[in-house]
C-alpha positions in Angstrom: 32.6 50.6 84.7 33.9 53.7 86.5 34.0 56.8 84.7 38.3 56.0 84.9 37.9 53.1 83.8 35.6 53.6 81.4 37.8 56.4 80.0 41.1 54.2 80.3 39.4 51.3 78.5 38.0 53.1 75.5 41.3 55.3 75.2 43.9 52.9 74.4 41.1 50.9 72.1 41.2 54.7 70.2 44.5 55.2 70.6 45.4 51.4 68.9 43.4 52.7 66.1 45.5 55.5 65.9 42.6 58.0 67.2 42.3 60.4 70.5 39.4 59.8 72.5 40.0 62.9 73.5 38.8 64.6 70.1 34.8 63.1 70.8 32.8 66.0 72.3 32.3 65.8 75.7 28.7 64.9 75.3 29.5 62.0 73.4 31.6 60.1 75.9 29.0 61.3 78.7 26.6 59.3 76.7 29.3 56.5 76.5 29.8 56.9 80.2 25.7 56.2 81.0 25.8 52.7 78.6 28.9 51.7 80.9 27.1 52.2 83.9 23.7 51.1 83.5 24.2 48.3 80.6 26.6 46.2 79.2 26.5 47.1 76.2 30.1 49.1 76.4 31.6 46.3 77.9 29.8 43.9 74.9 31.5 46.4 72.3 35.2 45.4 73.7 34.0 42.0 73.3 33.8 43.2 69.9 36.4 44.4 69.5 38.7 41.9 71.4 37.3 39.5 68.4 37.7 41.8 65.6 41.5 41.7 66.8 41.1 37.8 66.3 39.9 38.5 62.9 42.5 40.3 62.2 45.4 38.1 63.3 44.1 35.2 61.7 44.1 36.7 58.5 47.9 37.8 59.0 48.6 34.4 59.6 46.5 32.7 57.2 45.9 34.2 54.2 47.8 37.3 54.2 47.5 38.8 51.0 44.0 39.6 52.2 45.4 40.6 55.7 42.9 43.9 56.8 44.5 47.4 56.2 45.2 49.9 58.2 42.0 51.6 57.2 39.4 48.8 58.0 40.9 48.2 60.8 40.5 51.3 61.9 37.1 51.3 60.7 36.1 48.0 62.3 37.4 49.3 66.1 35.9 52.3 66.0 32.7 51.4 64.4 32.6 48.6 66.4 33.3 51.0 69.9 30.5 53.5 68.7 27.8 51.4 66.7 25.1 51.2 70.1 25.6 54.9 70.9 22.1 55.4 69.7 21.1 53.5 72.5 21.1 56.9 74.6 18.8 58.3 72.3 18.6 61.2 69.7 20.7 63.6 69.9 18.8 66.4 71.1 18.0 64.2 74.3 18.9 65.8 77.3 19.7 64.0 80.7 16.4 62.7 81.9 15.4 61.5 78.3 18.9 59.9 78.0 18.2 58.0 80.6 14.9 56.6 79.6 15.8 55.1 76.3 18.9 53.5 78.0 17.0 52.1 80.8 14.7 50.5 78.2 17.4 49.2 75.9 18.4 47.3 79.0 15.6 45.0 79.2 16.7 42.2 77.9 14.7 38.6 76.8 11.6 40.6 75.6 10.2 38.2 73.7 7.5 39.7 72.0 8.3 42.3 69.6 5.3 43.7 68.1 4.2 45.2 71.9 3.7 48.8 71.6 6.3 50.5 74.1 3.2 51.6 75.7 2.6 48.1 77.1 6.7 47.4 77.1 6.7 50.2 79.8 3.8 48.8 81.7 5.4 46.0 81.9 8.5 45.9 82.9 8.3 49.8 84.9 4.9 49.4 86.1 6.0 52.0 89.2 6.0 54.9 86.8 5.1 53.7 83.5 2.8 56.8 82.9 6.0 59.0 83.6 7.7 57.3 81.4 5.6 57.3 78.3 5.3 61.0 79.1 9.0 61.5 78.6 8.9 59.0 75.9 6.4 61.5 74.1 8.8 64.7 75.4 11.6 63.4 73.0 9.0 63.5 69.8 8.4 59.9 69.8 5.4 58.0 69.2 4.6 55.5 72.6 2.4 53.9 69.8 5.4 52.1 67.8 6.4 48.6 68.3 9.2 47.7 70.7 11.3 46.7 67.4 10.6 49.5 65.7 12.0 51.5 68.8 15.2 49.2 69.0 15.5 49.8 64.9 15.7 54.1 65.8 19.3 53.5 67.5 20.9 53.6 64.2 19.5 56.3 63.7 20.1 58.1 66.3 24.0 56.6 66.2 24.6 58.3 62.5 22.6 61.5 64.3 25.0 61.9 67.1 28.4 60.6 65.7 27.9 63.4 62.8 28.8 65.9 65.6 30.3 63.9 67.7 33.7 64.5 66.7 34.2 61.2 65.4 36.2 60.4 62.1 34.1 60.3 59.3 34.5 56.8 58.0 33.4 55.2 61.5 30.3 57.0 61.5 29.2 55.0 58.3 29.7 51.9 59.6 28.8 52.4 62.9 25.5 53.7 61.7 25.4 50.4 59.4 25.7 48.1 61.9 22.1 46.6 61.5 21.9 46.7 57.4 21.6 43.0 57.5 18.1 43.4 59.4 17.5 46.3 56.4 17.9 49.4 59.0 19.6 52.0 56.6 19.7 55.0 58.6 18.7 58.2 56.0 19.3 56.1 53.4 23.3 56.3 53.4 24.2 53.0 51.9 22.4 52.9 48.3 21.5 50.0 45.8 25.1 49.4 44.9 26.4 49.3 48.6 28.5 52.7 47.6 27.5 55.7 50.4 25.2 58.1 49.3 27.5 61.0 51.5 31.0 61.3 52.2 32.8 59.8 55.1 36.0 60.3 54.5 38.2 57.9 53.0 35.2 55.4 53.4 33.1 55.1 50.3 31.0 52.0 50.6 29.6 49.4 52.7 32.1 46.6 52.1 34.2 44.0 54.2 34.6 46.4 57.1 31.2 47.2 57.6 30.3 43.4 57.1 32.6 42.7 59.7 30.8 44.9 62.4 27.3 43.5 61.4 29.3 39.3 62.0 30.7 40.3 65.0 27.5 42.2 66.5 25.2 39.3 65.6 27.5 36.8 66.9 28.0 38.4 70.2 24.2 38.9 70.6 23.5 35.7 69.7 26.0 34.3 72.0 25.6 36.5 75.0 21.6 37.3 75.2 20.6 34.6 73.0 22.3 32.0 74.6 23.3 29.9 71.8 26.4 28.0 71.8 28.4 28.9 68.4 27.6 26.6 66.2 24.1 27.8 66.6 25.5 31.6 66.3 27.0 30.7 63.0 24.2 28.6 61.4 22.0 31.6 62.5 24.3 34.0 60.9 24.7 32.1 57.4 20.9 31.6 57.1 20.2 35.4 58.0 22.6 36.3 55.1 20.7 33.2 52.9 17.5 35.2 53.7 18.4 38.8 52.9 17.4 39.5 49.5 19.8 42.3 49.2 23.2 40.2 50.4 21.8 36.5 49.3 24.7 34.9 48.4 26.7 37.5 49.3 31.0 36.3 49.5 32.1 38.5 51.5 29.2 38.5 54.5 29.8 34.3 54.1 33.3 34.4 53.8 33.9 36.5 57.3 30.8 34.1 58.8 33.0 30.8 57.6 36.3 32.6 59.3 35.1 33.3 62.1 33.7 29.6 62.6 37.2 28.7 61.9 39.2 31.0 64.3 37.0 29.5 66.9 38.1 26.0 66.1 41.7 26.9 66.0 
């Protein structure tokens, strides 16, 4: 997307949640501006968010009394729109080493994920793969790392740059939180009793909004670069939860997993 567009688009998505995009700092939608450009994965977060909306309406019409309120919802979109902003890298990353981590979180299909980045770089940059792992190393990371363990830092780096980002507080939680199913807790801000160990705002735990974000995520990875059709996405999601020891069994995670197999069928 154009740097218009890009800036129309993600404005009146703010502005239904009743935020001004305008309040972000100005680094933060330049960083928003390089995923648009070079990946999709702005254009995958209004896919999101398009089926969040979904989410919402069928609860309005279905079962009502547990409609979403104002509050998740605004939780959901916006944590939802900022979740993969760690996919520019940390936040002291200037231009050049912005550029670097979001040209490797473009590669898609890599199949093996225990390859250091060392060989992930020779691999699919082999031109200047030595240049690369230079300014891999210039941002304080270790070349050494798996490729997984490198995808896991976006969280990270999300809850690192939303912090100051100018973002309202109880979207930072759950963007950060988008991958606490595959047990990335970013600084350790969701503890044993899913309550957040800092505040963020009116947001105090890592409940049904959060939960939402991780469904919807998974789903539209699994449907997009996965290629699975949704049945597969679902089963996958359900036995993913089945798996976790932290959210075995978990009503919530299932319940949004069986309702958004439902909407679809609808």
């Amino acid at each position: 997307m154009s740097p218009r567009d890009t800036t129309q688009v993600l404005g009146a998505i703010c502005a239904e949640a009743g935020f001004d995009l305008a309040s972000v700092k100005t680094s933060v939608l330049a960083r928003l501006q390089l995923l648009a450009e070079h990946t999709k994965t702005i254009s995958d977060c209004v896919q999101m968010i398009a089926r969040a909306l979904d989410v919402f309406r069928y609860y309005e019409t279905t079962k009502p009394l547990e409609a979403f309120s104002e509050l998740e919802r605004r939780i959901v979109v916006l944590g939802c729109l900022f979740s993969d902003i760690g996919k520019t890298g940390p936040g002291s990353a200037d231009a050049s080493g912005q550029r670097l981590i979001v040209e490797m979180f473009d590669v898609e299909g890599v199949r093996d994920e225990t390859q250091p980045v060392t060989h992930f770089l020779s691999t699919y940059f082999p031109a200047d793969a030595d240049e690369r792992i230079r300014r891999f190393v210039a941002l304080g990371l270790d070349p050494g790392i798996s490729i997984r363990e490198f995808w896991n830092l976006h969280s990270a780096w999300t809850l690192e740059i939303l912090e100051t980002g100018g973002v309202p507080p109880e979207a930072i939680a759950a963007a950060a939180t988008h991958h606490l199913l595959d047990d990335v807790n970013p600084d350790a801000i969701v503890a044993s009793d899913h309550r957040f160990t800092r505040p963020f705002g009116d947001n105090t735990a890592f409940d049904r909004a959060e939960k939402l974000i991780v469904v919807l995520d998974k789903y539209d990875a699994l449907r997009r670069r996965g290629r699975r059709t949704h049945d597969q996405a679902v089963a996958w999601l359900r036995d993913r939860v089945e798996h976790n020891l932290r959210f075995r069994g978990d009503v919530e995670f299932l319940t949004l997993i069986e309702d958004l197999d439902a909407l679809a069928r609808s």
